[in-house]
N, C-alpha and C positions, 0 to 999 in steps of 0.2 A: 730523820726529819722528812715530812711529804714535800716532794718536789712541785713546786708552780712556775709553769712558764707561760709567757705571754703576761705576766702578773695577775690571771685570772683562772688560770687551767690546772687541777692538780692530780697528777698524772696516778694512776692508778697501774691495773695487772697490764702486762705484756698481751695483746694479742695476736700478732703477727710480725713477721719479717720476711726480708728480702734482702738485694743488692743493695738497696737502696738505704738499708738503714730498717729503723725496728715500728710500731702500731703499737700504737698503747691506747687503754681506756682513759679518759679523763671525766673530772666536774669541774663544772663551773663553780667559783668558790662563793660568788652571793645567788644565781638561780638555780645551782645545782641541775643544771642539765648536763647530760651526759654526751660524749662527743668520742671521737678517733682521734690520735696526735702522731702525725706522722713525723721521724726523728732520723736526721741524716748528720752525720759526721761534716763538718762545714771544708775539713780538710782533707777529704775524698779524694781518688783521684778524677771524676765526674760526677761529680755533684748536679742532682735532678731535681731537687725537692722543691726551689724558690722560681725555677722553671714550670713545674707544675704548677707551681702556686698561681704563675700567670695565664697557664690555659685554663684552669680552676673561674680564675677572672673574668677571663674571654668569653666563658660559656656560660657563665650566670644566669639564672632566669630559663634554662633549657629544663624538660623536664625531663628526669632521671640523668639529672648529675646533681651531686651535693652541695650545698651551700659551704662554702669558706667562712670559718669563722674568725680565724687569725694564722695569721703568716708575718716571720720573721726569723731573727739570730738570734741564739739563747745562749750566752756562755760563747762556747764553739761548736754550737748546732743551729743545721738550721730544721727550725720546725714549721709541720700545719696543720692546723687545727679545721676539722670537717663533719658536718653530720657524721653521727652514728649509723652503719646500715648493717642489715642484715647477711646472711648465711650468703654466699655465693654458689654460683651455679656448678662449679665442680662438686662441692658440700653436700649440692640439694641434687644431685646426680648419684655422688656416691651411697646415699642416703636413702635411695630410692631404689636403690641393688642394680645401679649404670642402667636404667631404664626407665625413659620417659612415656608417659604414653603418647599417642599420636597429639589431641588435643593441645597436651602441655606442650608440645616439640612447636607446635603452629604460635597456640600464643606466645611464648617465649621469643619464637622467630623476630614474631610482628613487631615486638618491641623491643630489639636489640637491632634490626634494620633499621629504627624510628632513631634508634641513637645513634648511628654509626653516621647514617644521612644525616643529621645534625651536626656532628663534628665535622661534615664534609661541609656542609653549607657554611660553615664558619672558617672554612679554607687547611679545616689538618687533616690529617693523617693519624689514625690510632697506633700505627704499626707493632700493638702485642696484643690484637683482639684473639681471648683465652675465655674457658666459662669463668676462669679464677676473678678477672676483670671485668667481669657482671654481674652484680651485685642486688639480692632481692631490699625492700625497704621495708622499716618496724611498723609497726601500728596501724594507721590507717593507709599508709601508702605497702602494705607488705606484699600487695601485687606488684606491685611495680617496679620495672626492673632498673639498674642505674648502671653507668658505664664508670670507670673507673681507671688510678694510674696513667694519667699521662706524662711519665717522664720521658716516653719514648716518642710521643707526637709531632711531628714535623709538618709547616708548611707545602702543600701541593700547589699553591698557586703564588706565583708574584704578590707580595700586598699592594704592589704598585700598579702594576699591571692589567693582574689580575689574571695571568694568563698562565698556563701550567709550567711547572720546572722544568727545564730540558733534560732529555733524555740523559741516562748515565749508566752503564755496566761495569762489570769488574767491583761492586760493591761488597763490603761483608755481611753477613745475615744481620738484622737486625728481629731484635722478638723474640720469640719462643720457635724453635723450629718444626716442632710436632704441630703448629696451629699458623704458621707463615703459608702465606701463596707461592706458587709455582714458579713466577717472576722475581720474586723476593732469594727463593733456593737456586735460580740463576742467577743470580747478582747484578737482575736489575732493578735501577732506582729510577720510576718514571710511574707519574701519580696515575697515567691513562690504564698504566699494568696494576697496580698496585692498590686504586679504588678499589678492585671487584672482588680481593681476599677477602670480606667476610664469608663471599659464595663458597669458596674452598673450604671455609673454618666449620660451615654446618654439618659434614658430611661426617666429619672429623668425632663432632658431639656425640652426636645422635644416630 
Protein backbone atom coordinates (compact mmCIF):
# COMPACT_ATOMS: atom_id res chain seq x y z
CA UNK A 1 0.00 0.00 0.00
CA UNK A 2 1.41 3.67 -1.18
CA UNK A 3 2.38 5.55 1.83
CA UNK A 4 0.80 9.38 2.28
CA UNK A 5 2.04 11.57 4.79
CA UNK A 6 1.12 14.88 5.55
CA UNK A 7 -2.40 13.41 4.39
CA UNK A 8 -1.42 14.72 0.95
CA UNK A 9 2.14 13.48 -0.11
CA UNK A 10 2.50 9.90 -1.53
CA UNK A 11 5.86 9.06 -1.38
CA UNK A 12 7.36 7.52 -4.16
CA UNK A 13 11.37 5.97 -5.18
CA UNK A 14 14.24 6.69 -2.58
CA UNK A 15 16.44 9.52 -3.80
CA UNK A 16 18.88 10.11 -1.38
CA UNK A 17 20.20 9.87 2.04
CA UNK A 18 22.31 10.78 4.81
CA UNK A 19 22.85 11.22 8.70
CA UNK A 20 19.98 12.70 8.80
CA UNK A 21 17.56 10.15 7.65
CA UNK A 22 16.39 9.28 3.74
CA UNK A 23 14.87 11.93 0.41
CA UNK A 24 12.17 10.51 -1.25
CA UNK A 25 10.21 11.57 -4.53
CA UNK A 26 6.63 12.39 -3.63
CA UNK A 27 2.96 13.51 -5.47
CA UNK A 28 0.77 15.45 -4.41
CA UNK A 29 -2.44 13.25 -4.36
CA UNK A 30 -5.14 15.82 -5.93
CA UNK A 31 -2.48 18.29 -7.98
CA UNK A 32 -0.06 15.80 -8.61
CA UNK A 33 2.99 17.94 -8.29
CA UNK A 34 6.02 16.44 -7.62
CA UNK A 35 8.11 17.31 -4.55
CA UNK A 36 11.24 15.98 -2.18
CA UNK A 37 10.26 14.45 1.37
CA UNK A 38 12.79 14.70 3.69
CA UNK A 39 12.44 11.59 6.54
CA UNK A 40 14.20 11.41 9.87
CA UNK A 41 13.74 8.97 12.69
CA UNK A 42 11.74 11.34 15.32
CA UNK A 43 13.82 8.95 17.87
CA UNK A 44 17.27 9.98 16.71
CA UNK A 45 19.81 10.61 18.80
CA UNK A 46 19.81 14.49 17.06
CA UNK A 47 17.16 14.97 15.38
CA UNK A 48 17.61 18.16 12.59
CA UNK A 49 14.79 17.84 10.46
CA UNK A 50 11.81 20.16 12.35
CA UNK A 51 14.94 22.54 12.94
CA UNK A 52 15.42 22.85 9.53
CA UNK A 53 12.07 23.06 8.91
CA UNK A 54 12.32 26.46 10.83
CA UNK A 55 15.29 28.00 8.92
CA UNK A 56 13.37 26.67 5.71
CA UNK A 57 10.71 29.23 7.42
CA UNK A 58 12.97 31.96 8.27
CA UNK A 59 14.32 32.23 4.82
CA UNK A 60 11.14 32.18 2.77
CA UNK A 61 10.79 34.35 -0.15
CA UNK A 62 14.87 34.31 -0.55
CA UNK A 63 15.62 33.48 -3.94
CA UNK A 64 17.34 30.02 -4.49
CA UNK A 65 16.04 28.45 -1.37
CA UNK A 66 13.02 26.09 -1.69
CA UNK A 67 9.69 26.72 -0.76
CA UNK A 68 8.33 24.37 2.36
CA UNK A 69 5.58 22.60 1.55
CA UNK A 70 4.68 20.79 4.65
CA UNK A 71 6.38 20.02 7.82
CA UNK A 72 5.42 17.76 10.71
CA UNK A 73 5.29 14.10 12.66
CA UNK A 74 4.16 11.22 10.76
CA UNK A 75 3.89 7.92 12.85
CA UNK A 76 7.36 8.32 14.55
CA UNK A 77 8.92 10.47 11.84
CA UNK A 78 9.52 13.46 11.39
CA UNK A 79 9.01 14.79 7.79
CA UNK A 80 9.48 17.97 5.02
CA UNK A 81 8.04 18.40 2.33
CA UNK A 82 10.10 20.95 -0.39
CA UNK A 83 10.21 21.79 -3.91
CA UNK A 84 11.66 19.36 -6.22
CA UNK A 85 15.39 20.61 -7.48
CA UNK A 86 17.62 19.63 -9.57
CA UNK A 87 21.30 17.72 -10.03
CA UNK A 88 23.76 19.31 -7.64
CA UNK A 89 26.96 20.77 -8.06
CA UNK A 90 29.15 17.86 -7.19
CA UNK A 91 26.59 15.76 -10.01
CA UNK A 92 27.13 18.52 -12.41
CA UNK A 93 31.02 18.59 -11.53
CA UNK A 94 31.37 14.95 -11.83
CA UNK A 95 29.40 14.99 -14.93
CA UNK A 96 31.58 17.33 -16.51
CA UNK A 97 34.84 15.00 -16.08
CA UNK A 98 35.74 17.52 -12.39
CA UNK A 99 36.07 20.43 -14.84
CA UNK A 100 34.36 23.56 -15.02
CA UNK A 101 35.16 26.07 -17.44
CA UNK A 102 36.23 29.45 -16.35
CA UNK A 103 32.79 31.06 -17.25
CA UNK A 104 30.61 28.39 -15.42
CA UNK A 105 33.35 28.72 -12.22
CA UNK A 106 32.39 32.66 -12.21
CA UNK A 107 28.56 32.35 -12.69
CA UNK A 108 28.33 29.70 -10.31
CA UNK A 109 30.44 31.69 -7.83
CA UNK A 110 28.23 34.88 -8.26
CA UNK A 111 25.40 33.02 -7.08
CA UNK A 112 26.30 30.82 -4.42
CA UNK A 113 27.97 34.09 -2.74
CA UNK A 114 24.33 35.71 -3.46
CA UNK A 115 23.19 32.75 -1.05
CA UNK A 116 25.43 32.47 1.43
CA UNK A 117 25.25 36.53 2.00
CA UNK A 118 21.60 35.86 2.47
CA UNK A 119 21.68 33.38 4.98
CA UNK A 120 24.07 35.76 6.61
CA UNK A 121 21.79 38.70 6.53
CA UNK A 122 19.27 36.70 8.15
CA UNK A 123 21.67 36.16 11.10
CA UNK A 124 23.06 32.04 10.33
CA UNK A 125 25.64 30.34 9.56
CA UNK A 126 25.50 27.55 6.77
CA UNK A 127 28.31 25.76 8.48
CA UNK A 128 28.32 22.46 5.73
CA UNK A 129 28.84 24.79 2.64
CA UNK A 130 29.68 21.57 0.00
CA UNK A 131 28.94 21.59 -4.04
CA UNK A 132 26.66 18.58 -2.65
CA UNK A 133 24.42 21.62 -0.82
CA UNK A 134 23.92 23.58 -4.05
CA UNK A 135 21.51 22.61 -5.84
CA UNK A 136 20.71 23.71 -9.71
CA UNK A 137 16.52 24.22 -10.17
CA UNK A 138 14.04 22.31 -12.92
CA UNK A 139 12.54 24.10 -15.59
CA UNK A 140 12.47 27.51 -15.88
CA UNK A 141 14.53 28.27 -13.08
CA UNK A 142 17.36 25.45 -14.00
CA UNK A 143 19.81 28.27 -13.97
CA UNK A 144 19.54 28.88 -10.84
CA UNK A 145 21.47 27.80 -8.15
CA UNK A 146 19.67 27.07 -4.44
CA UNK A 147 21.32 26.41 -1.20
CA UNK A 148 20.31 23.76 0.69
CA UNK A 149 20.36 21.44 4.38
CA UNK A 150 20.37 23.32 7.04
CA UNK A 151 20.35 21.16 9.88
CA UNK A 152 23.71 22.35 10.71
CA UNK A 153 23.02 26.29 10.71
CA UNK A 154 23.55 28.16 13.71
CA UNK A 155 22.91 31.67 14.83
CA UNK A 156 26.09 34.24 14.38
CA UNK A 157 24.49 37.02 15.96
CA UNK A 158 22.50 37.69 19.36
CA UNK A 159 18.64 37.82 18.12
CA UNK A 160 18.58 40.25 20.73
CA UNK A 161 21.22 41.97 20.42
CA UNK A 162 22.16 41.67 17.48
CA UNK A 163 25.58 41.53 18.04
CA UNK A 164 28.04 38.59 17.37
CA UNK A 165 28.54 35.42 19.65
CA UNK A 166 31.46 35.52 21.69
CA UNK A 167 34.42 34.12 20.89
CA UNK A 168 34.92 30.07 21.63
CA UNK A 169 37.83 27.60 20.98
CA UNK A 170 38.39 24.07 21.96
CA UNK A 171 35.19 23.20 19.63
CA UNK A 172 34.72 19.98 17.59
CA UNK A 173 34.52 20.15 13.67
CA UNK A 174 31.40 20.80 12.66
CA UNK A 175 30.61 20.08 8.54
CA UNK A 176 32.22 18.21 6.17
CA UNK A 177 36.00 18.49 6.72
CA UNK A 178 37.48 18.48 3.13
CA UNK A 179 35.05 21.92 2.63
CA UNK A 180 35.40 23.47 6.56
CA UNK A 181 37.58 26.70 7.04
CA UNK A 182 40.81 27.01 8.56
CA UNK A 183 39.28 28.35 11.92
CA UNK A 184 36.61 25.81 12.05
CA UNK A 185 39.94 22.81 11.77
CA UNK A 186 41.22 24.91 14.72
CA UNK A 187 38.35 24.51 16.82
CA UNK A 188 37.36 27.91 16.58
CA UNK A 189 33.72 29.00 17.05
CA UNK A 190 33.54 32.74 16.40
CA UNK A 191 31.07 34.09 13.44
CA UNK A 192 34.14 37.08 12.57
CA UNK A 193 36.39 33.54 11.68
CA UNK A 194 34.00 31.64 10.34
CA UNK A 195 31.74 34.09 7.78
CA UNK A 196 34.63 33.97 5.38
CA UNK A 197 34.67 29.95 4.89
CA UNK A 198 32.87 30.08 1.71
CA UNK A 199 36.42 31.81 0.40
CA UNK A 200 38.30 28.52 1.48
CA UNK A 201 35.29 26.31 -0.02
CA UNK A 202 36.09 27.63 -3.76
CA UNK A 203 39.53 26.70 -4.13
CA UNK A 204 38.54 23.41 -2.94
CA UNK A 205 35.80 23.10 -6.10
CA UNK A 206 37.34 24.40 -8.69
Amino acid sequence: MDRIVGSKYKLGRKIGSGSFGEIYLATHVDTYEIVAVKIENSKTNHPQLLYEAKLYNALQGGTGIANIKWCGIDGEENVLVIDLLGPSLEDLFVYCGRRFSLKTVLMLADQMITRIEFLHSKGYLHRDIKPDNFLMGLGRKANQVYIIDFGLAKRYRDSTTNRHIPYRENKNLTGTARYASCNTHLGMSKAEGMIWSPLDMFSCIF
